[in-house]
N, C-alpha and C positions, 0 to 999 in steps of 0.2 A: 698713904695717899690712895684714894678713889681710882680704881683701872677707868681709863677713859674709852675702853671696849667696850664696858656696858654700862649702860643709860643705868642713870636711879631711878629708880621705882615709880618717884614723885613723879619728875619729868614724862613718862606715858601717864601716872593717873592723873596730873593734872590737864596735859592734853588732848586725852581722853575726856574728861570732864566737860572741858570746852565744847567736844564735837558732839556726845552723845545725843543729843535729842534729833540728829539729822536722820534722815534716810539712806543717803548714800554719803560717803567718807574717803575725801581721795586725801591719800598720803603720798605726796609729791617728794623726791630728792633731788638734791643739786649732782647726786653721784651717785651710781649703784654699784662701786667699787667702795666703798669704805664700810667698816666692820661697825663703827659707830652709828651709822644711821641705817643703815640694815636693821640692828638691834632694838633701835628707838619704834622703828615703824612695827618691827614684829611683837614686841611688848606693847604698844600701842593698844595693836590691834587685841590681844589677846584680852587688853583695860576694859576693850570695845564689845569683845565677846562677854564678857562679862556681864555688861549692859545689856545684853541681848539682838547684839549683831551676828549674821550668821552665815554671811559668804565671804570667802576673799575671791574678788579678782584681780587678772596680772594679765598683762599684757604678753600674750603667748600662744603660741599653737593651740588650737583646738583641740585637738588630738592628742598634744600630750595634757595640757589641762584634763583632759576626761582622765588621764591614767592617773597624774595628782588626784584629782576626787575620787577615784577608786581606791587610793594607796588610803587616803585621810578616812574614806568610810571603812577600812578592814579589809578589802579586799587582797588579794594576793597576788599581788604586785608588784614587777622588780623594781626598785626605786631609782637604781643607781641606772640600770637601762634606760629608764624613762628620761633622767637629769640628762642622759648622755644625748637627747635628741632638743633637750628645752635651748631655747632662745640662749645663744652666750652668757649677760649677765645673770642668769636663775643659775647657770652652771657652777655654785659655789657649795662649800660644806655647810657655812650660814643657812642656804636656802635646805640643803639636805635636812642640816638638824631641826629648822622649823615646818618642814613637812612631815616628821616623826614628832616634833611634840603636839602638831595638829591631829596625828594618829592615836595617841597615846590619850587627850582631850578626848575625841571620841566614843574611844573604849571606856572611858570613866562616865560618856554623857550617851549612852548609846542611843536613848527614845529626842536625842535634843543635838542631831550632830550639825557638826559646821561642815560648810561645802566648798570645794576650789571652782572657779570655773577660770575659764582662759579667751579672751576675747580677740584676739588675731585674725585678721582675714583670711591669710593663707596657712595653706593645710597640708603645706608638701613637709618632709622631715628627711633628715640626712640618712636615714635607710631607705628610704624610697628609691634611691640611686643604687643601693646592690639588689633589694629587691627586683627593678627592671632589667638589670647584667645578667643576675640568676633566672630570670624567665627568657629571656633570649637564647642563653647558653647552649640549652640543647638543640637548639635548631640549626643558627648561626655563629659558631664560637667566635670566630673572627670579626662579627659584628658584633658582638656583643662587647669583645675585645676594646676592640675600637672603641664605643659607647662608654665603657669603663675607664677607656684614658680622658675623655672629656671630662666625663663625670668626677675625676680626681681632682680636676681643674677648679669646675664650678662649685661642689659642694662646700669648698672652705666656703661660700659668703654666709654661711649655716654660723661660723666663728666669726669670723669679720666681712660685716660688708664690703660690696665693689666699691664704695665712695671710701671705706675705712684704708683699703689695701691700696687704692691710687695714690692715699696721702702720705701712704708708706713705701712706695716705689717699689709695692709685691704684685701688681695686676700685671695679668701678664700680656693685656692693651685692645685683646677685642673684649668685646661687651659680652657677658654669660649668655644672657637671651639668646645672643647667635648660635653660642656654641650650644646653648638649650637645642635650639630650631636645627642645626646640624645631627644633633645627636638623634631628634625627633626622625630629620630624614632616613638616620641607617636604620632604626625601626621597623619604619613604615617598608622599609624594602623586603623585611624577612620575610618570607615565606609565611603562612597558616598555621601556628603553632599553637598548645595547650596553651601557654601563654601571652599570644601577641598582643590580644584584644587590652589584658594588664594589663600588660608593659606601656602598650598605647597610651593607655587613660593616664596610667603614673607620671608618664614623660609631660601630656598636656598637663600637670598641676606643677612640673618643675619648669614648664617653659612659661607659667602665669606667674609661677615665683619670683624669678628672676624679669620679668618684664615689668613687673612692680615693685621691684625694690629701689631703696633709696637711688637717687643717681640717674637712672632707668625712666620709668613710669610711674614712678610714685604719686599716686594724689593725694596729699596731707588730706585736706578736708574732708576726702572722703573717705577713707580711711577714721580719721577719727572719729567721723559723725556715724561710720558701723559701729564701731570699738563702742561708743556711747548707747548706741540703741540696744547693742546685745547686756549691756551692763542695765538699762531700761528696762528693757524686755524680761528680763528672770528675775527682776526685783517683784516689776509686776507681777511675772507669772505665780510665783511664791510669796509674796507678802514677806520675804526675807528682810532685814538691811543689810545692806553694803561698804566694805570695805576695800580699795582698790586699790594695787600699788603701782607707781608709776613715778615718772621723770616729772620734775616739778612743773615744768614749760607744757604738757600735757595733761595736770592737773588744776592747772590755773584757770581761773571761772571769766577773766577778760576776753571781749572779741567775740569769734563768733565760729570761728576753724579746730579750737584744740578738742578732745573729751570734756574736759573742765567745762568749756563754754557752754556745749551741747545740755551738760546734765545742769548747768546753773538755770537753762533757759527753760530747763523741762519740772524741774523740782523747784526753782527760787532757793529760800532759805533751808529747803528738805538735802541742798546737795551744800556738805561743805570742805572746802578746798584749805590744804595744810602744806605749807612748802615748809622742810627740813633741808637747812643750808648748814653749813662750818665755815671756819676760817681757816685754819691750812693744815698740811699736814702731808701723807703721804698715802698713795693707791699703788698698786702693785705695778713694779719699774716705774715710777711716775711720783718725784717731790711735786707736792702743790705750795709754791709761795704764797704768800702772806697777801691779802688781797689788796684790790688796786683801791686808793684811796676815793672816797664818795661814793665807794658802793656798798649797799646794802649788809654785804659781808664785813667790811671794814670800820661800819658804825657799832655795828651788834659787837664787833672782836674788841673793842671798848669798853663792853661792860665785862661782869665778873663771872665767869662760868657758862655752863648750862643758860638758856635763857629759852621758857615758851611762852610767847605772844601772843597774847588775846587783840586784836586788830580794831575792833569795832566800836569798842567800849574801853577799853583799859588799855589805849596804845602807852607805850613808856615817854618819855620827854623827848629823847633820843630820835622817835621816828613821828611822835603826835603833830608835828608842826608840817609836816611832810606826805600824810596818808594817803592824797590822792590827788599826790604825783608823781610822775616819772621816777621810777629810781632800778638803777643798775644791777643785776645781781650774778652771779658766776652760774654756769651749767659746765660741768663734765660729761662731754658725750665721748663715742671712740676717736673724734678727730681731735681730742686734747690734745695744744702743744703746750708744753710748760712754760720751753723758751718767748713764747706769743701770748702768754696768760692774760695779756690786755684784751684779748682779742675773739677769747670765750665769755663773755657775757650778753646775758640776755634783758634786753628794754623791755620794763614793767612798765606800760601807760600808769597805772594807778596804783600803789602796793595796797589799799583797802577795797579794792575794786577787782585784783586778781586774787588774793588769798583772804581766808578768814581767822588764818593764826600763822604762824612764824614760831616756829624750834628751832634752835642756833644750839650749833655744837662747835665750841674752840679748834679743838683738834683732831684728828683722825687718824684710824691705822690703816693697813690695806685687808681688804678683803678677799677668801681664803679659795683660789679656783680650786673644782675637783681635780684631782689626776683625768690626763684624757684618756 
């Protein structure tokens, strides 16, 4: 029997096949915990490189994005440092191992290399917080002190967000930004030091952090509609194409708020949009049941295996009477509850109006976090 860890071969070339002539290539998940569509989207992409696509983007710090594109062009770069500051889900071996065989591509394609880039607004990173304790130190140890017990506080939402930890009764009730803006205060009191002026500036990108994050200040729209124009913008700037990877609900070309939308309205049929869903299985501490009936997942889990869907042209029996309308489909974000599974899906106004192909995968394993 076939490991259902990894995708056949067909299943990216033929989805691959579908997409190649676009420009830009968003490869949407219903999960970025699972080991199976991790797989499908990194074999995908590489279908894709093939064809002569030649960026991935990922929704992620900046900062460490630049150290991925320094690790994938040869540079000499610590990898496992860099994964230790990337956004939670990037923090797996999956992601490890595909940013070493994106190095390894390189080294073989040197005059023809592929590039990471990372498109996130904010640019603060979980050392940025000892960074400021260790430039305080010598001036004010006990403020510094102090600044270092907040910052023990806030820096988890680097792992789980403040709306993730609420819903797990770990927050511990005031809102970060405050404690951000407190810690800012003991700063600003230090005295003149070789380092205050740092510490200053670092503290203002961890108190913009946390005043937009989820829960907070967050504004989807605009938030996504940067995410979009920097993925615009270097496509432009380079005459590259693009591969994107992303939560399916942010790859989706409906409306007029996600990435998806942004790039459908900027490219038309040059941006095209792939949601990679399953039907159950299991994510790390977390069974997924079997999905709730009439939705999307529950029609596909019907048919036999693997299945990728071409939407436009060749929909199957199963969804062609249906394409553009309303239909149901699951997302796993951090606020997954299993026991409430009814209650994580997300309304597709149209399923041929938000995606332009559909890969279904039966089952799933969990997906492998680094040691912290």
């Amino acid at each position: 029997m076939r490991d259902l860890r990894t995708p056949t071969p067909s299943s990216a070339q033929t989805l691959a096949a579908l997409v190649e002539t676009a420009t830009i290539v968003g490869l949407g998940t219903s999960t970025r915990e699972a080991t199976e569509t991790f797989r499908l989207v990194e074999e995908t992409t590489y279908a894709l490189i093939r064809r002569g696509f030649r960026v991935v983007a990922l929704l992620d710090n900046q900062r460490v994005g630049d150290l991925y594109d320094r690790y994938v062009r040869g540079e000499d770069v610590d990898l496992d440092a860099a994964l230790s500051q990337a956004w939670g889900p990037w923090r797996t071996t999956e992601m490890r191992d595909a940013l070493v065989r994106l190095r390894r591509h390189n080294e073989r394609h040197p005059d023809d290399r592929v590039r990471v880039i990372a498109v996130n607004g904010r640019h603060t990173l979980p050392t940025d917080y000892d960074r400021v304790v260790a430039l305080l130190a010598p001036s004010e140890p006990a403020t510094a002190a102090r600044v270092g017990e907040i910052f023990d506080v806030i820096r988890t939402a680097h792992d789980n967000g403040e709306h993730v930890q609420r819903l797990r009764g770990a927050h511990p009730g005031v809102p970060f930004v405050e404690l951000a803006r407190t810690a800012r205060d003991l700063a600003a009191q230090v005295d003149d030091g070789p380092g205050r002026d740092e510490a200053l500036r670092l503290i203002e990108g961890i108190v913009d952090f946390h005043a937009h994050a989820l829960g907070a200040g967050y504004d989807a729209a605009a938030e996504e509609r940067a995410a979009a124009e920097r993925i615009l913008d270097h496509q432009r700037g380079t005459g590259d194409r693009v591969v994107f990877w992303e939560g399916s609900a942010h790859v989706a070309a409906h409306g007029d708020t996600m990435m998806g939308a942004h790039l459908r309205a900027a490219l038309g049929e040059g941006y095209a949009a792939v949601h990679l869903t399953f039907g159950h299985g299991r994510i790390p501490a977390t069974d997924i049941p079997r999905p709730v009936p009439s939705s999307l997942e529950a029609v596909l889990l019907h048919g036999s295996g693997e299945r990728i869907i071409e939407l436009r042209s060749a929909a199957p029996a199963d969804l062609a009477d249906r394409l553009d309308q309303p239909w149901r489909t699951r997302l796993i974000s951090g606020l997954y509850q299993a026991d409430h599974d009814e209650d994580h899906y997300y309304e597709l106004p149209s399923l041929v109006g938000s995606f332009d192909v559909i890969a279904f995968i039966p089952a799933i394993t969990p997906i492998h976090p680094l040691p912290q």
